[in-house]
PyMOL Python script that loads the backbone (N, CA, C, O; Angstrom):
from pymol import cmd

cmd.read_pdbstr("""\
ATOM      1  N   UNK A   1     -29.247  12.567 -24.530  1.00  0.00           N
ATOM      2  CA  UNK A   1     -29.634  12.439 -23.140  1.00  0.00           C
ATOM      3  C   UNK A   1     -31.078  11.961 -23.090  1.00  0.00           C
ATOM      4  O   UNK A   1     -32.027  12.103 -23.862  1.00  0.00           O
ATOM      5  N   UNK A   2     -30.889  11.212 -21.663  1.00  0.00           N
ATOM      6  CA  UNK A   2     -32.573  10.485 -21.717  1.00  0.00           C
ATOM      7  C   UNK A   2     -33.220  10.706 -20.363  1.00  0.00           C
ATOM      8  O   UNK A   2     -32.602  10.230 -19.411  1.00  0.00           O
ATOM      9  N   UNK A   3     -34.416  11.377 -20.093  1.00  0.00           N
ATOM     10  CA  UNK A   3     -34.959  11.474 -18.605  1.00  0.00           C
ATOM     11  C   UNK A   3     -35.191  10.033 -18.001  1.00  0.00           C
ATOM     12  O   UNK A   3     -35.947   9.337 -18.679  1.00  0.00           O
ATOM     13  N   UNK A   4     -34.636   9.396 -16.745  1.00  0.00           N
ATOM     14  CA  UNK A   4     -34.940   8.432 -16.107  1.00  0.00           C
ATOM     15  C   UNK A   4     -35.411   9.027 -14.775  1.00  0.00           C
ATOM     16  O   UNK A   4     -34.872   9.762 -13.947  1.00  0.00           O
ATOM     17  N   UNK A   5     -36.455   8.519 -14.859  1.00  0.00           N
ATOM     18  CA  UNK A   5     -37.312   8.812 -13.383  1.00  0.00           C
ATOM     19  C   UNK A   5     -37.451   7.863 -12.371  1.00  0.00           C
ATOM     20  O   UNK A   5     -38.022   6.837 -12.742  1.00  0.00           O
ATOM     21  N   UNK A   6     -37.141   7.893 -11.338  1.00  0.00           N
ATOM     22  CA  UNK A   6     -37.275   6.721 -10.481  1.00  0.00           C
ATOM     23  C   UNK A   6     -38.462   6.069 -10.302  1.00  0.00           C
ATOM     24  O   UNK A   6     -39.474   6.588  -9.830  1.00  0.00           O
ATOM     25  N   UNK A   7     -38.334   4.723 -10.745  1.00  0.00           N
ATOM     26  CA  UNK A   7     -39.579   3.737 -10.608  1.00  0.00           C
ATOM     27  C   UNK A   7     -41.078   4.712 -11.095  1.00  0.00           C
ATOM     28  O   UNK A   7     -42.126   4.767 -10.452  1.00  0.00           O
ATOM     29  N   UNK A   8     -40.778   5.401 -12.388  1.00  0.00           N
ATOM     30  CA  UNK A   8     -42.045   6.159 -13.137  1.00  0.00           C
ATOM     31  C   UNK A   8     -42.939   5.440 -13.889  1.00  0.00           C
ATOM     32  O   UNK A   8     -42.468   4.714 -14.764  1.00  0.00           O
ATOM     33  N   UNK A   9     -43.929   5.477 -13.762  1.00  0.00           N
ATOM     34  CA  UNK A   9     -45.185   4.262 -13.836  1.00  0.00           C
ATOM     35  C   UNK A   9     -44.603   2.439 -13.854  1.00  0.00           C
ATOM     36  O   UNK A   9     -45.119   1.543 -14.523  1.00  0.00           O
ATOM     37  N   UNK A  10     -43.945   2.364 -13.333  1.00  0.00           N
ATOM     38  CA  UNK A  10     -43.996   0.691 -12.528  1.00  0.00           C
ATOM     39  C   UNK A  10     -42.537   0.963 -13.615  1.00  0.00           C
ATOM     40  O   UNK A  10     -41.740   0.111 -13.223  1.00  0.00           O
ATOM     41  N   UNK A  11     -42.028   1.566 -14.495  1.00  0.00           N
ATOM     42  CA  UNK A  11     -40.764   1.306 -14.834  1.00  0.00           C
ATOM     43  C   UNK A  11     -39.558   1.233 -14.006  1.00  0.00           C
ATOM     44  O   UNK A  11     -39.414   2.025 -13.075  1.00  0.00           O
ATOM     45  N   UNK A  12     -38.424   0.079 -14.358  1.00  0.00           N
ATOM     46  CA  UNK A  12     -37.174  -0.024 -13.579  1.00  0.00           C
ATOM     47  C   UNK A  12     -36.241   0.741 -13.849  1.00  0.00           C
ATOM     48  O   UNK A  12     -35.521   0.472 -14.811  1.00  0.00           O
ATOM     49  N   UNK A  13     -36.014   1.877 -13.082  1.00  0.00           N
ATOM     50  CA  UNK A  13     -35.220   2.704 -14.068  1.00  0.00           C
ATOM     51  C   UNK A  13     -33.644   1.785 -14.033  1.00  0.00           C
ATOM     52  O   UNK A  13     -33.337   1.294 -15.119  1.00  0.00           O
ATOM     53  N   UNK A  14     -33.235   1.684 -13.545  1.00  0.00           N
ATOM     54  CA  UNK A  14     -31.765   0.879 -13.223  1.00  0.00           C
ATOM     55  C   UNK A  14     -31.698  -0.187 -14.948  1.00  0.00           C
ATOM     56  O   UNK A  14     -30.847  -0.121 -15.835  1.00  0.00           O
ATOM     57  N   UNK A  15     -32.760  -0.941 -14.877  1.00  0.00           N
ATOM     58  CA  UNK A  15     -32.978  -1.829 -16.252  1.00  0.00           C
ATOM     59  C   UNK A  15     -33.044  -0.739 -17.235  1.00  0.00           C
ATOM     60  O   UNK A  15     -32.322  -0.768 -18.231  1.00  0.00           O
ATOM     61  N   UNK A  16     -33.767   0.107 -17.040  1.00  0.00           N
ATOM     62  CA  UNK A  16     -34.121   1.484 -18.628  1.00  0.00           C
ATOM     63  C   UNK A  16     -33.355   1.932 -18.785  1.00  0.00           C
ATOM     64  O   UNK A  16     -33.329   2.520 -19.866  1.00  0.00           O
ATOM     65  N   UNK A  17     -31.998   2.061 -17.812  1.00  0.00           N
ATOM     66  CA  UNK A  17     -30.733   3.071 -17.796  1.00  0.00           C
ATOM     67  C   UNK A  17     -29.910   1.860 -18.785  1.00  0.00           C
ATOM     68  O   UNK A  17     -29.371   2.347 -19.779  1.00  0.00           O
ATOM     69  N   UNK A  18     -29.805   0.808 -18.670  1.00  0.00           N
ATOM     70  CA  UNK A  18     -28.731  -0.416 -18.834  1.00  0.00           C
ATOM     71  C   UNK A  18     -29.597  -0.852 -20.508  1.00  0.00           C
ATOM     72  O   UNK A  18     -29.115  -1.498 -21.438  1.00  0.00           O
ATOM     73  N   UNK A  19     -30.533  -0.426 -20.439  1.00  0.00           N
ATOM     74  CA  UNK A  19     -31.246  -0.743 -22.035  1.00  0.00           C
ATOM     75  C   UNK A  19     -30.918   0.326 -22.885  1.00  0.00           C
ATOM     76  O   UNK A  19     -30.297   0.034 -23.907  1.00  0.00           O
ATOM     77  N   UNK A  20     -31.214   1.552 -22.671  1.00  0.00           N
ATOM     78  CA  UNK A  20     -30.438   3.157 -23.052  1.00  0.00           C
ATOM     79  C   UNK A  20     -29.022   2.942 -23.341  1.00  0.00           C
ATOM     80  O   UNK A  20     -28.677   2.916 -24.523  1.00  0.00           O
ATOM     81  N   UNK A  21     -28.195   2.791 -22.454  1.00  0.00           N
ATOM     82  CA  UNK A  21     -26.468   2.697 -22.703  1.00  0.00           C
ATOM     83  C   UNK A  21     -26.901   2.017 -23.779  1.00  0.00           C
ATOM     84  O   UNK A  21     -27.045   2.725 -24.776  1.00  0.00           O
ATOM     85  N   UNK A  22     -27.229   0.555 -23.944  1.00  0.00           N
ATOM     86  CA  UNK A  22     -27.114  -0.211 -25.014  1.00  0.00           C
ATOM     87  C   UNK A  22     -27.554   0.512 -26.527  1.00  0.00           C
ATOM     88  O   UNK A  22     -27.159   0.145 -27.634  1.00  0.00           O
ATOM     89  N   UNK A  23     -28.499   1.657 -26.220  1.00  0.00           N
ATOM     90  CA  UNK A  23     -29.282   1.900 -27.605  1.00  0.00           C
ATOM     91  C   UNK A  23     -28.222   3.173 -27.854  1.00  0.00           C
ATOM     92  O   UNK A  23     -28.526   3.756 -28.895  1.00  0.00           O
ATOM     93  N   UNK A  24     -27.196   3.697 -27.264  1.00  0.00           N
ATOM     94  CA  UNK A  24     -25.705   4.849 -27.468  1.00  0.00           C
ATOM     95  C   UNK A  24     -26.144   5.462 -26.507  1.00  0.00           C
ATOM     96  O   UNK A  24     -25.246   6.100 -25.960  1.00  0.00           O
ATOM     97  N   UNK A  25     -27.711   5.643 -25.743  1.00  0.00           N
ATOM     98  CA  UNK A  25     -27.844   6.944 -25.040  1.00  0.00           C
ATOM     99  C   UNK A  25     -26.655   6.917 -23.391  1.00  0.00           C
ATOM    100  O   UNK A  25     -26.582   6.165 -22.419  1.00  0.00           O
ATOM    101  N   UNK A  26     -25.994   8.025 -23.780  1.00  0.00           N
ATOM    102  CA  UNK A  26     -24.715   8.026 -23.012  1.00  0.00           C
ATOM    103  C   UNK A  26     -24.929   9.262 -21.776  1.00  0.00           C
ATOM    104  O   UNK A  26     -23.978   9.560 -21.054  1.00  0.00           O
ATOM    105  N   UNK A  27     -26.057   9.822 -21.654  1.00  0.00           N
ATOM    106  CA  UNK A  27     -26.389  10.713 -20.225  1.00  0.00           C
ATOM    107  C   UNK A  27     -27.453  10.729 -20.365  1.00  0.00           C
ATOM    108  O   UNK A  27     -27.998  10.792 -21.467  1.00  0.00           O
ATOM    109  N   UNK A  28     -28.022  10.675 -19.291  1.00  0.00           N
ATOM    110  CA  UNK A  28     -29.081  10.523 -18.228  1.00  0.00           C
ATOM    111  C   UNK A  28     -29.249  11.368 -16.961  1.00  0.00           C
ATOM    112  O   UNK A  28     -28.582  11.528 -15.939  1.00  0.00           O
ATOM    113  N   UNK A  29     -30.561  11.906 -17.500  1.00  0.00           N
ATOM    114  CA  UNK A  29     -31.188  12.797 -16.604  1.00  0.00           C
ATOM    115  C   UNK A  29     -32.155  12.573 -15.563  1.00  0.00           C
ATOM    116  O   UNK A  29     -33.215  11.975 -15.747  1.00  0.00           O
ATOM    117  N   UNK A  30     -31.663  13.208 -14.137  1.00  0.00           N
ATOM    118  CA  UNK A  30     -32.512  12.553 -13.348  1.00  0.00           C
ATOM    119  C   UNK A  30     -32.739  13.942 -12.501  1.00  0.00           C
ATOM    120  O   UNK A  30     -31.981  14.874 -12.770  1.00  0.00           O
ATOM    121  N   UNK A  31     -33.762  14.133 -11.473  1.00  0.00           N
ATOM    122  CA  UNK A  31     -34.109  15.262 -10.860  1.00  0.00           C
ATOM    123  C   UNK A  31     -33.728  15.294  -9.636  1.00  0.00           C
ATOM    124  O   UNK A  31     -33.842  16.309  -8.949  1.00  0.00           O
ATOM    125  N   UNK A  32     -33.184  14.089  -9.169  1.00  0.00           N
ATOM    126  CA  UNK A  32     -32.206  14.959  -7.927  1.00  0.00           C
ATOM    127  C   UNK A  32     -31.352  13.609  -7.629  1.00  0.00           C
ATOM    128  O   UNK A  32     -31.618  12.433  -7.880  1.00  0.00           O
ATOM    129  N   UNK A  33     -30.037  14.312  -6.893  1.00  0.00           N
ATOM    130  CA  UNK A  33     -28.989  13.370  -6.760  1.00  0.00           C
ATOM    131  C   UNK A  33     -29.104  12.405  -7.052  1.00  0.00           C
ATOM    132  O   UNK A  33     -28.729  11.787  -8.048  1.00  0.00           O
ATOM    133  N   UNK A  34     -30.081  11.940  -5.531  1.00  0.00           N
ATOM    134  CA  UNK A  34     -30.214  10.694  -4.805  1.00  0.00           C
ATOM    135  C   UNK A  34     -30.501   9.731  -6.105  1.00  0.00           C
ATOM    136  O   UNK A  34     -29.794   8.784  -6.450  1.00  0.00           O
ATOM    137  N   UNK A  35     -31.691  10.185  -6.740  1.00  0.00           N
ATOM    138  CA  UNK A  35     -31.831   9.563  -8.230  1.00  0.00           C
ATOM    139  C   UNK A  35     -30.314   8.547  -8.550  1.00  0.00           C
ATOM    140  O   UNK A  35     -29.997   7.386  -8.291  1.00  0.00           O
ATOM    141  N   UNK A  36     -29.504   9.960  -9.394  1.00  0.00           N
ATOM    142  CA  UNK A  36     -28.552   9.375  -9.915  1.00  0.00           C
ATOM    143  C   UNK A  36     -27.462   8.514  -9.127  1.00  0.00           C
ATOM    144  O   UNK A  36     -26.850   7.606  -9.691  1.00  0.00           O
ATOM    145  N   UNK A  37     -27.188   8.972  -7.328  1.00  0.00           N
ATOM    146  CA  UNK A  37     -26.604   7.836  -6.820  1.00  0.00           C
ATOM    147  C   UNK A  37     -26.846   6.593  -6.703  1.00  0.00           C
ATOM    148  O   UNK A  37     -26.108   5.692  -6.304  1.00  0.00           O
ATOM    149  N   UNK A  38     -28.184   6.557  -7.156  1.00  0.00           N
ATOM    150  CA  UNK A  38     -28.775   4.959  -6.888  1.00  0.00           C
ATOM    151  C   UNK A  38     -28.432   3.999  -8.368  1.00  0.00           C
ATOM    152  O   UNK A  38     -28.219   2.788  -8.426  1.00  0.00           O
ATOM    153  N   UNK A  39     -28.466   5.050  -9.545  1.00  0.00           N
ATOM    154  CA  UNK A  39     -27.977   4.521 -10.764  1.00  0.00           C
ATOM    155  C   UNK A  39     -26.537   3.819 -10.290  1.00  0.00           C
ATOM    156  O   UNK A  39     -26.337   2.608 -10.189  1.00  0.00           O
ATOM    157  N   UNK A  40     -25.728   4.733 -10.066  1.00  0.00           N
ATOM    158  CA  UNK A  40     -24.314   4.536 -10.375  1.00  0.00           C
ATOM    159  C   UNK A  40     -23.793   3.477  -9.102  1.00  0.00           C
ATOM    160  O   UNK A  40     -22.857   2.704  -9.308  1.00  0.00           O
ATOM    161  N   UNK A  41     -24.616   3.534  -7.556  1.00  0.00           N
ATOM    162  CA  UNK A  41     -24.643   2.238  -7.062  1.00  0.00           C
ATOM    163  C   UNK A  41     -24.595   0.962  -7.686  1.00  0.00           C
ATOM    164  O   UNK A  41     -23.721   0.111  -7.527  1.00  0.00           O
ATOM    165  N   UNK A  42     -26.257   0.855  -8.876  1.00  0.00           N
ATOM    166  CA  UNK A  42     -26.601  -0.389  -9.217  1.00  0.00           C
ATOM    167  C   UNK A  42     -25.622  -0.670 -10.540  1.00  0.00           C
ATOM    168  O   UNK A  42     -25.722  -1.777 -11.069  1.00  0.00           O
ATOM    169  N   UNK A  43     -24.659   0.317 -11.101  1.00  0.00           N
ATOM    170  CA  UNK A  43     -23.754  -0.191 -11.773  1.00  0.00           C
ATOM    171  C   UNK A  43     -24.204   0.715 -13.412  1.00  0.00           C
ATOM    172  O   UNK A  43     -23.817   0.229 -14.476  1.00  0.00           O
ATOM    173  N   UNK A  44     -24.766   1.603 -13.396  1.00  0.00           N
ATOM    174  CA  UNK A  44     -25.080   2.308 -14.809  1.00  0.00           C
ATOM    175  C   UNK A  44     -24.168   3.173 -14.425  1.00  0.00           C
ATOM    176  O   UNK A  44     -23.859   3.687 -13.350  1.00  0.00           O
ATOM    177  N   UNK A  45     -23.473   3.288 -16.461  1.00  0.00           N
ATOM    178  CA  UNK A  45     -22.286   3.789 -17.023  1.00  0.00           C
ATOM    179  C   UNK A  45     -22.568   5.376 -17.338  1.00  0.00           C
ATOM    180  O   UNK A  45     -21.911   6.358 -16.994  1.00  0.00           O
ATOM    181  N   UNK A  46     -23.158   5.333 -17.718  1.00  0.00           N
ATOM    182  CA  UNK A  46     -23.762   6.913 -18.550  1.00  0.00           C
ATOM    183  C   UNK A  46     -23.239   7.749 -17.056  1.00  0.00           C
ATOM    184  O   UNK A  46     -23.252   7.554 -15.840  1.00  0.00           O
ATOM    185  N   UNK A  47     -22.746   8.887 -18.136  1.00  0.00           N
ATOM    186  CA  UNK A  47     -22.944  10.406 -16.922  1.00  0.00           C
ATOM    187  C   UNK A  47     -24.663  10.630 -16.824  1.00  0.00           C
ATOM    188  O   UNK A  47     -25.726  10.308 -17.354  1.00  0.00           O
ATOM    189  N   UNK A  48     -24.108  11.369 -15.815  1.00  0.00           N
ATOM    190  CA  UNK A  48     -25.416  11.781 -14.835  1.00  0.00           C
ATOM    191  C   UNK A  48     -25.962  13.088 -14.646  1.00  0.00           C
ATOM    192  O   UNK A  48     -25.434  13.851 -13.836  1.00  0.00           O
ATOM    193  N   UNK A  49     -27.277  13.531 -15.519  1.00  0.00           N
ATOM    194  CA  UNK A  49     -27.351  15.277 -15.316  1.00  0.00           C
ATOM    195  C   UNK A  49     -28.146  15.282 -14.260  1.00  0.00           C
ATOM    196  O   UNK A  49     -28.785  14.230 -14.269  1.00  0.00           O
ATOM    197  N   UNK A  50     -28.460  16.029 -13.237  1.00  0.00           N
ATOM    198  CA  UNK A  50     -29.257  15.976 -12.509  1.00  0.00           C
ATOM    199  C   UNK A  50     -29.710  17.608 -12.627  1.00  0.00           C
ATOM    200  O   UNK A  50     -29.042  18.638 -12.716  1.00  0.00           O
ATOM    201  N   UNK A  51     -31.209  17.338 -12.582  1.00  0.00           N
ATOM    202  CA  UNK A  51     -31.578  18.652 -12.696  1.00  0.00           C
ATOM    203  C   UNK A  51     -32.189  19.876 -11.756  1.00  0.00           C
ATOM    204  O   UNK A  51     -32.581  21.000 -12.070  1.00  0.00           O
ATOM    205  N   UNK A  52     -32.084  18.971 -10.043  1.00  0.00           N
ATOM    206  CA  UNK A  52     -32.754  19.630  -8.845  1.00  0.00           C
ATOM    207  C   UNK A  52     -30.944  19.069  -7.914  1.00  0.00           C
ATOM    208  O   UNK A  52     -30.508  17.950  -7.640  1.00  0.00           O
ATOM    209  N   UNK A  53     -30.344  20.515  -7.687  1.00  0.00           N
ATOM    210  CA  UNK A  53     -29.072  20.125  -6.890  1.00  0.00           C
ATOM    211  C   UNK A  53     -29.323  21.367  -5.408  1.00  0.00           C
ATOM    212  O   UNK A  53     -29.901  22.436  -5.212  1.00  0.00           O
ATOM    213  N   UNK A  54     -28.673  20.615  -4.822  1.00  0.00           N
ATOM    214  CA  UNK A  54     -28.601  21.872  -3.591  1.00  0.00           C
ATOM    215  C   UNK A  54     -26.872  22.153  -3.581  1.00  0.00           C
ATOM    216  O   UNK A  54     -26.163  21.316  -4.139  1.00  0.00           O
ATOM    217  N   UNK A  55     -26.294  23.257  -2.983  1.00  0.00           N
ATOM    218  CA  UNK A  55     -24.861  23.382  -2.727  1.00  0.00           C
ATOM    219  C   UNK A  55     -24.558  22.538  -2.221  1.00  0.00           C
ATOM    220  O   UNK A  55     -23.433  22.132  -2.510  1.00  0.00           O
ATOM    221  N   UNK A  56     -25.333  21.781  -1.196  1.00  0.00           N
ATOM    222  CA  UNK A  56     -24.397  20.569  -0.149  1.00  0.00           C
ATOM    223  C   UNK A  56     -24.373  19.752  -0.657  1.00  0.00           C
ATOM    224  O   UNK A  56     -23.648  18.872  -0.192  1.00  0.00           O
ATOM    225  N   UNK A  57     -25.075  19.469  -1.861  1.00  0.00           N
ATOM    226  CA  UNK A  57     -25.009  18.179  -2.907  1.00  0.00           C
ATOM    227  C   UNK A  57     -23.678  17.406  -3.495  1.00  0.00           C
ATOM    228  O   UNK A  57     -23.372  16.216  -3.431  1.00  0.00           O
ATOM    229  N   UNK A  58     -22.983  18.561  -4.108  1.00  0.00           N
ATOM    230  CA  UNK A  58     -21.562  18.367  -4.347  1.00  0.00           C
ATOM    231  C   UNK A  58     -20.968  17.559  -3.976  1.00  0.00           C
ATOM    232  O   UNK A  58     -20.966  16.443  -4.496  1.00  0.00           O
ATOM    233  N   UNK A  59     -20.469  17.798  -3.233  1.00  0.00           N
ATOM    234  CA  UNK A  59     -19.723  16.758  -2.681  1.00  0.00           C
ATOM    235  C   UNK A  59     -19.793  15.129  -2.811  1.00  0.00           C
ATOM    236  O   UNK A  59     -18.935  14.256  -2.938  1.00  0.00           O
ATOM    237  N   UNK A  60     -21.429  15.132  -2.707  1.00  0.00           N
ATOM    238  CA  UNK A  60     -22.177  13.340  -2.685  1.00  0.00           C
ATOM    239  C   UNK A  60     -21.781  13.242  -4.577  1.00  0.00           C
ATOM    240  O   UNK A  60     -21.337  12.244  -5.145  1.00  0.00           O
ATOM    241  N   UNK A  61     -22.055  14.373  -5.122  1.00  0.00           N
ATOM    242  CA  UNK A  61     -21.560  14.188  -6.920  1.00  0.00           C
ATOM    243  C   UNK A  61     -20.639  13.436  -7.196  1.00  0.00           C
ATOM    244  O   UNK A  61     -20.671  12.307  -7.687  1.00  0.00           O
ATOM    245  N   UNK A  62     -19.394  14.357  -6.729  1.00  0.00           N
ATOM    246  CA  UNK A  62     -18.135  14.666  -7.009  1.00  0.00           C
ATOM    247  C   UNK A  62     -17.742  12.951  -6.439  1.00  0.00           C
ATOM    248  O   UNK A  62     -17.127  12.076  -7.049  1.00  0.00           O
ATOM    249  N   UNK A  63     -18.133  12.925  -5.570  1.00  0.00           N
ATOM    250  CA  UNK A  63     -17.691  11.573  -4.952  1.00  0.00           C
ATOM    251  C   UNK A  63     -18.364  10.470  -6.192  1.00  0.00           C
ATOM    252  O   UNK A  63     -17.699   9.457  -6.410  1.00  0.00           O
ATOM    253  N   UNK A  64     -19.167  10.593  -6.684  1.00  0.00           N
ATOM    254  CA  UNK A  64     -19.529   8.928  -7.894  1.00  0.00           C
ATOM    255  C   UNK A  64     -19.033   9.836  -9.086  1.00  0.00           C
ATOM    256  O   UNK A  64     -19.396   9.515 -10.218  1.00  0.00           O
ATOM    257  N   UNK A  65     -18.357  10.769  -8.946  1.00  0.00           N
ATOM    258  CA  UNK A  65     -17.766  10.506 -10.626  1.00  0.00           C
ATOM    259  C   UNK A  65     -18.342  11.570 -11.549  1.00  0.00           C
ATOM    260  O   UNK A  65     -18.032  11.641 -12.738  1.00  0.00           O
ATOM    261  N   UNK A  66     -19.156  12.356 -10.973  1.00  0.00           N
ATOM    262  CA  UNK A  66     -20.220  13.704 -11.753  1.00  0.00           C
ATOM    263  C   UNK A  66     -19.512  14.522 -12.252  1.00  0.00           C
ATOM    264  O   UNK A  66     -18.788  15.051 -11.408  1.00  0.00           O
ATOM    265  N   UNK A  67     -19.331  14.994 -13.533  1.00  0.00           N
ATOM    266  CA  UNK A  67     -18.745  16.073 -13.851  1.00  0.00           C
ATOM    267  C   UNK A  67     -19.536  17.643 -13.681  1.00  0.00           C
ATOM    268  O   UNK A  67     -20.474  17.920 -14.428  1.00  0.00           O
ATOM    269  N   UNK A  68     -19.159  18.405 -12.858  1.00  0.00           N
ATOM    270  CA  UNK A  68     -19.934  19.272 -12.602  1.00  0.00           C
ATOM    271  C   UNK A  68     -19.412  20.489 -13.487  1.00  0.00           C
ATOM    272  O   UNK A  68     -18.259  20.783 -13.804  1.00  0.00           O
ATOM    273  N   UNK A  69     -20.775  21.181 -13.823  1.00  0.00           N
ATOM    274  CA  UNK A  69     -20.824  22.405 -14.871  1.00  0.00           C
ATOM    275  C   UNK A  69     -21.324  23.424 -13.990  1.00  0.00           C
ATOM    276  O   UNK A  69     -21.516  24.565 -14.411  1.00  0.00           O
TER     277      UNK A  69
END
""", "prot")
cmd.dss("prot")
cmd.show_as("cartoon", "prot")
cmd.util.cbc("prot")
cmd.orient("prot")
């Protein structure tokens, strides 16, 4: 697993996520949903840990594909 932070010092995370898959890294950690919905919008494969969730979150998960623990 690899922390992707949204746009963290001028990095693209969407490009860092799609360079990662390529290097095996296969989940990706991000600190809240919205983060990871914007991945799986722009088309990155990797599961998605997210590490700041609320209960009402769920649902927005469950809907792109999140396996929830």
């Amino acid at each position: 697993m690899a922390i992707v932070k949204a746009f963290a010092y001028g990095t693209d995370e969407v490009r860092i996520s799609k360079f990662l898959n390529s290097c095996g890294v296969d989940i990706l950690g991000v600190s809240h949903v919205e983060e990871g919905v914007s991945l799986k919008r722009a088309g990155v494969s990797q599961a998605i840990f997210c590490d700041q969730h609320a209960p009402y979150e769920v649902a927005k998960a469950v809907k792109w594909g999140w396996k929830l623990r």
